[in-house]
C-alpha positions in Angstrom: 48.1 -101.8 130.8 48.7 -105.2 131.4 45.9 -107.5 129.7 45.8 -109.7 132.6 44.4 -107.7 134.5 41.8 -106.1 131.9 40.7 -109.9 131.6 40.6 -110.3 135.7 38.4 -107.2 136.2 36.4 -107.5 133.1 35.6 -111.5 134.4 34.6 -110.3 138.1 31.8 -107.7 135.8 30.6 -109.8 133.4 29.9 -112.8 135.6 28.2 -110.3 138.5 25.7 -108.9 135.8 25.1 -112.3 134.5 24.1 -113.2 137.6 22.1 -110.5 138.6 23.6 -107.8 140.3 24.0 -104.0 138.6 27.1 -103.3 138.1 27.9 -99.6 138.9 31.4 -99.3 136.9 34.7 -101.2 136.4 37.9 -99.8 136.0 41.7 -100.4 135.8 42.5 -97.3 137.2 40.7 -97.4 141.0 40.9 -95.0 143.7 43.8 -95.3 145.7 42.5 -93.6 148.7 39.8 -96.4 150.1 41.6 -99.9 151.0 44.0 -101.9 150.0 46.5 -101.4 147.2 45.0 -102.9 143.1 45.2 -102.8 140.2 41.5 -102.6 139.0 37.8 -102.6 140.6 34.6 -103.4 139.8 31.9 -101.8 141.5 29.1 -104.0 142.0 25.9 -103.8 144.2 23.5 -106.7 144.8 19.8 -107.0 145.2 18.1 -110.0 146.9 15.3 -110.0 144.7 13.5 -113.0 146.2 17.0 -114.6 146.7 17.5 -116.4 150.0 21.2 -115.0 152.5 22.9 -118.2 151.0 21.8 -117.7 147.1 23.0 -114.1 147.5 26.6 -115.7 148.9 26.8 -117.9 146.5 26.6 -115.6 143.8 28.7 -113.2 145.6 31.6 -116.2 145.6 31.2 -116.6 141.9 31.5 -113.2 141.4 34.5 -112.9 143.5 36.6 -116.0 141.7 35.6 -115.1 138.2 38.3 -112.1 137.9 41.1 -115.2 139.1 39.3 -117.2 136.6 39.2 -115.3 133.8 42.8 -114.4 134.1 43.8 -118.0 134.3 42.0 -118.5 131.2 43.3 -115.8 129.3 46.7 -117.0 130.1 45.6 -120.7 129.8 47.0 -122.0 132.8 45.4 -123.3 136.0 46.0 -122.9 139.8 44.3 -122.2 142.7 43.4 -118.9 143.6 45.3 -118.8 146.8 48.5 -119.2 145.1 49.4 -115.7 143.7 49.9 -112.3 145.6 47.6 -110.7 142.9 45.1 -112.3 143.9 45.3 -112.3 147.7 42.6 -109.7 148.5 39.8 -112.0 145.7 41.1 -114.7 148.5 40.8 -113.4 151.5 36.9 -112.1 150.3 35.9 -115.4 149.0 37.6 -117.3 152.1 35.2 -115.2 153.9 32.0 -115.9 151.8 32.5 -119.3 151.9 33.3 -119.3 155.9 29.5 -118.1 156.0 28.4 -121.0 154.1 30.8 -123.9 155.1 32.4 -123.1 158.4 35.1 -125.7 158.8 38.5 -125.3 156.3 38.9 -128.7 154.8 35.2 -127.8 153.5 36.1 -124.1 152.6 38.5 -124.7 150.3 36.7 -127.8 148.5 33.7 -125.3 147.8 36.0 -122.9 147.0 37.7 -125.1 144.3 34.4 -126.4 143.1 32.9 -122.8 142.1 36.8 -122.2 140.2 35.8 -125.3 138.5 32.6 -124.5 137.8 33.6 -121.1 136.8 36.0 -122.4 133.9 33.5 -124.4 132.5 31.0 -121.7 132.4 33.3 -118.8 131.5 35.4 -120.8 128.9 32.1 -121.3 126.5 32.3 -119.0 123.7 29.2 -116.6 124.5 30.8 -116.3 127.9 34.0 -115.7 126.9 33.2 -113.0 124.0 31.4 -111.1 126.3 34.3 -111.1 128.6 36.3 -110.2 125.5 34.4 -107.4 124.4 34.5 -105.7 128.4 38.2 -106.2 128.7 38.4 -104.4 125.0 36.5 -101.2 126.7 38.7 -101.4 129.2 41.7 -101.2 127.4 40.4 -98.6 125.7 38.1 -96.7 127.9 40.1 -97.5 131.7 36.7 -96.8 133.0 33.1 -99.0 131.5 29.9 -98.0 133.1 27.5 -100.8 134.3 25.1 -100.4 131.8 28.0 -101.0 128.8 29.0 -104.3 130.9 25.4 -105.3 131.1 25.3 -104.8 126.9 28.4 -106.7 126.3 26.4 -109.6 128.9 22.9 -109.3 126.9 24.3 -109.2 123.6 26.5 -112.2 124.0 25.4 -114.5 126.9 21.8 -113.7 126.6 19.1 -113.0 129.8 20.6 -112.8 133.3 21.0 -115.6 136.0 18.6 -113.5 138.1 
């Protein structure tokens, strides 16, 4: 399997459990029967937990961006995360996340590049990152991690939630 796209699913994981939401599963070897065509999926449902609609978005959006994100960092490059085919259906979700929080374009896609930005800086620090490391390891051995083997990876390395 290509590592790329171990990194991508295990970034979109890590980063949801960090901040807060249980992650059910992520795999590199998803259904093919419920959507669009990929490579990978993680399975992720969220909780408000005292959180307001737009908290709950926000953290959504992160989630969303991190598997771009991570990639990009595993491959050390930068771009933006409408730029590849691979990455057109982790678009078209956060372009709609963000249209709930910023309704007009010019503004959607300056959030949006804010949160990738953010996003490297948080993802590229080493407790981040090793936890990232350690998930895309299951994967590539495992195709399949459960939730609670994500969260492990996320409270051995990066500490307590963002929740």
């Amino acid at each position: 399997m290509e590592s790329s796209i171990i990194y991508h699913e295990a970034g979109h994981a890590v980063i949801a459990a960090w901040l807060g939401a249980e992650v059910l599963h992520v795999t590199i070897q998803p259904d093919r029967d419920d959507g669009p065509l990929r490579d990978g999926d993680a399975a992720v449902r969220w909780h408000h937990r005292g959180l307001t609609e737009r908290q709950l978005c926000e953290r959504e959006l992160m989630a969303v961006l991190a598997g771009p994100v991570a990639e990009m960092l595993h491959a050390e490059t930068k771009q933006r995360v409408n730029s590849r085919a691979e990455w057109a259906c982790d678009w078209e979700i956060a372009w709609t996340l963000a249209h709930s929080l910023v309704p007009k374009p010019a503004a959607r896609h300056a959030m949006i590049d804010a949160v990738t930005m953010k996003l490297f800086q948080v993802m590229s620090r080493g407790d981040f990152w090793q936890a990232i490391a350690e998930v895309a390891d299951l994967l590539d051995a495992h195709e399949t991690v459960e939730g609670d083997d994500v969260m492990e990876c996320v409270q051995r390395w990066i500490g307590h939630s963002q929740s």
